[in-house]
N, C-alpha and C positions, 0 to 999 in steps of 0.2 A: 239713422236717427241717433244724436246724442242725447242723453236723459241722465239728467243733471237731479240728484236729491238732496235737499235743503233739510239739515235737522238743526235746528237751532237751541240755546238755550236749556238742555237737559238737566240738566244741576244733578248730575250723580253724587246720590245719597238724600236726594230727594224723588226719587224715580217710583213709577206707578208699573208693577209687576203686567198687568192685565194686557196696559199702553205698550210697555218693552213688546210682548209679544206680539202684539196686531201691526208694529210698526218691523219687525221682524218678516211676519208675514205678508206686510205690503212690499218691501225689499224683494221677496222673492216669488211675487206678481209680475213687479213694473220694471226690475231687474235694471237698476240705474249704470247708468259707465262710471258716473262721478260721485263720490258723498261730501259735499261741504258742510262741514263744521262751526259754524260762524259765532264759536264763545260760549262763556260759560258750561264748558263741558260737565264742570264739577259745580257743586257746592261748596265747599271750602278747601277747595285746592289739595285731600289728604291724599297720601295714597292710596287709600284703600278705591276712594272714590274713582282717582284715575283708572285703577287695576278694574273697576266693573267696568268704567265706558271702555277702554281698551278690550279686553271680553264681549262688551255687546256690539262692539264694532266690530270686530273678529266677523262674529255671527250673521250681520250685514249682506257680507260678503259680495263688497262693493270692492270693483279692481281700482279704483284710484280714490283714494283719501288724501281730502285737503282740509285740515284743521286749524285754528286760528284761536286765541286764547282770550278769555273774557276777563273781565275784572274780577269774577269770582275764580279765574283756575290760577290766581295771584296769592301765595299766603296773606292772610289775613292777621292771625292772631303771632304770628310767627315774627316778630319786626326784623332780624338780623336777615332769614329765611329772603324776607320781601326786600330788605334794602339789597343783599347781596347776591341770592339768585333767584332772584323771583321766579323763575321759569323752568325751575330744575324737574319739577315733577311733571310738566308738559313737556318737557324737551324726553325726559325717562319712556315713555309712554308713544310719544307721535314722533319721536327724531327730534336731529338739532334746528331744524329749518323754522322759523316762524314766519314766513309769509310764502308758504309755498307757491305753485302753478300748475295749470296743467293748458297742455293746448292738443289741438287735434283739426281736422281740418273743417269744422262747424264754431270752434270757440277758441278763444284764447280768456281763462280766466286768470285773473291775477287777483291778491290777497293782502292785507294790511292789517300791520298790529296795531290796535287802535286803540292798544292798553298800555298803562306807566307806571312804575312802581310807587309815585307817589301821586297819583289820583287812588281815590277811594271804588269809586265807582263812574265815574265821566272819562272820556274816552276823548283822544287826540289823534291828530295826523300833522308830519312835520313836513316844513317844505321842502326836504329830502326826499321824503318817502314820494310825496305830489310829483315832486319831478321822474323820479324813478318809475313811476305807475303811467305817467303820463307818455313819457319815452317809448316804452315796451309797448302802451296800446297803439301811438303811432304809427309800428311795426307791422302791427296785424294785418292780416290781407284782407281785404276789401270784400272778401264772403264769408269771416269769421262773423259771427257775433261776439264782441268784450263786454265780459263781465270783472266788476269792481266786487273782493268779498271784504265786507267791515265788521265789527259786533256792535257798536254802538250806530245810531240812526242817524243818517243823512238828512230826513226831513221827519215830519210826526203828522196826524190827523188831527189830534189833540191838542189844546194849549196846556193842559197838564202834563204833557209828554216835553214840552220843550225841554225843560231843564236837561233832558236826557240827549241832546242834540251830541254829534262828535266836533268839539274843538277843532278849526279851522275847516270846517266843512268848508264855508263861503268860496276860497282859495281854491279847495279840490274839485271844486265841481265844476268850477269855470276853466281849469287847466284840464279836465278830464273830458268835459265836454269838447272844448277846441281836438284834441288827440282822439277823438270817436270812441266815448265807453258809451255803454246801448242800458247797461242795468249798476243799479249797484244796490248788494243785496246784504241786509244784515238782521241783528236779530236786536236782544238786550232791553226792550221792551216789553215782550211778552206780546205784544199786539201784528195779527198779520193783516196785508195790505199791501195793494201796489197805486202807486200814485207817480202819475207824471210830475216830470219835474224840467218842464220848457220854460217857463220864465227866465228871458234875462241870460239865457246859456246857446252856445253856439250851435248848439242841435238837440232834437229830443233825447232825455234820457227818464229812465225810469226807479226810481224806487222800491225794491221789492223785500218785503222784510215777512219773518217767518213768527211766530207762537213758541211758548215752548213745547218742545216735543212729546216730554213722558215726565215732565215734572208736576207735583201737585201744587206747585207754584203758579197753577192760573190766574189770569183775571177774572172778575165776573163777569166778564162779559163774551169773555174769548176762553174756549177749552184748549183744549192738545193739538196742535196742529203740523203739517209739513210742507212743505212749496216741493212740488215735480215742475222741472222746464227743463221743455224737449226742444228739440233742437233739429231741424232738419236739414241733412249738408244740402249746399248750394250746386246747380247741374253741373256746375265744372268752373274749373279756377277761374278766378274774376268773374263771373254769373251773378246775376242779381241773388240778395241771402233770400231765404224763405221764412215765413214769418214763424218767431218765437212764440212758443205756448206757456202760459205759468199759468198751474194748477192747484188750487189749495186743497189740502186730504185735513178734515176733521176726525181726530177719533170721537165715534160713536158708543154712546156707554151702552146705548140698547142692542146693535150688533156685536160691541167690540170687539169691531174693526176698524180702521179710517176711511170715510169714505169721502169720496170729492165731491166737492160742494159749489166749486164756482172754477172758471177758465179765462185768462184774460188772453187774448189774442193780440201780439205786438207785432207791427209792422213796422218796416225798415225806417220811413220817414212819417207814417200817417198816426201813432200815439196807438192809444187803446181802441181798440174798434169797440 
């Protein structure tokens, strides 16, 4: 079993002490392979802010970190900082790579920077990047499950959320869908949620987007949240996959701990059971 854990959105130096540690302690419950990162690690991109999530990531102690940088781990107030290396303090921190990977014989995930030095907050994908993503998932063997990692959102629930959609989504979804991506999962919302996304596309795929983790940046209507999706290998090379699990963990103020709260059961071609 691979077990993949989702923390989205944490805005270090906005972080809730109580949430750090229950989401510590579910780390070293469900003991994940993989921690994806999907933005906004920071709130204002300082360092100091970097040097705590690096720290509480440490603590994790998750063997494969894939991190991907949000429109907040971009200087802000800084303009030479953001026109010239926007990225110096994520790169200091996570390495030089911005779109890392990880594959294994259950997944091949692949990752996109879906941040620009001169968007504020709206997020993009170039038809570089689409072809490049597209490529690689063509490659996969046929008992992976591929996942797509973004920070800005592919689709919304909400017509208030649209404005927050990622620039050229329309593009990537239809060249990702032809090349067999199964989820594509990001954060930058604040709202979690998985919603098919079959309309109009070459085969089912899914949306799966995460909460923020341990920031007091909620909505009202959504607390602290984390996506687990597990992953079970396939009986043997070329073998039909086994179906995907995505699990949503709520921190609970009256336990605090997170506890899971709902399970969406995805299969290979049949959508959400």
């Amino acid at each position: 079993m691979t077990v993949l854990l989702q923390v989205s959105d944490p805005h270090f130096g906005t972080e809730q002490q109580p949430v750090l540690e229950a989401l510590v302690r579910l780390a070293q419950t469900q003991r994940p392979d993989v921690l994806m990162l999907s933005g906004d690690i920071t709130q204002r991109a300082r360092p100091s802010e970097f040097d705590a999530a690096r720290a509480f990531i440490d603590r994790l102690q998750v063997p494969a970190v894939l991190a991907i940088a949000g429109n907040h781990d971009i200087p802000l107030f800084n303009p030479l900082a953001r026109l010239c290396w926007p990225y110096a303090g994520f790169k200091r921190v996570f390495g030089p790579v911005l779109e890392p990977q990880f594959e294994n014989d259950a997944v091949l995930l692949l990752s996109v920077k879906t941040t620009r030095r001169w968007r504020h907050s709206d997020g993009q994908v170039s038809s570089a990047q689409v072809e490049r993503v597209a490529k690689a998932l063509a490659g996969a063997r046929p008992e992976q499950w591929r996942i797509v990692l973004v920070h800005q959102p592919v689709a919304v629930t909400r017509e208030q959320d649209r404005h927050n959609l990622l620039h050229g989504r329309a593009h990537a979804l239809q060249r990702w869908a032809e090349s067999g991506a199964d989820l594509i999962v990001g954060g930058h919302i604040h709202l979690p949620f998985v919603l098919p996304l079959q309309a109009g596309l070459e085969r089912p795929m899914w949306a799966v987007q995460a909460g923020t983790a341990v920031s007091h940046r909620v909505r009202a209507d959504a607390g602290n949240s984390v996506n687990i999706i597990r992953l079970a290998p396939a009986m043997g090379a070329g073998a039909p996959r086994r179906p995907c699990l995505i699990e949503r963990w709520d921190f609970q103020p009256a336990s605090q701990d997170f506890e899971r709260v709902c399970v969406h059961t995805l299969g290979v071609i049949d959508g959400v059971d």
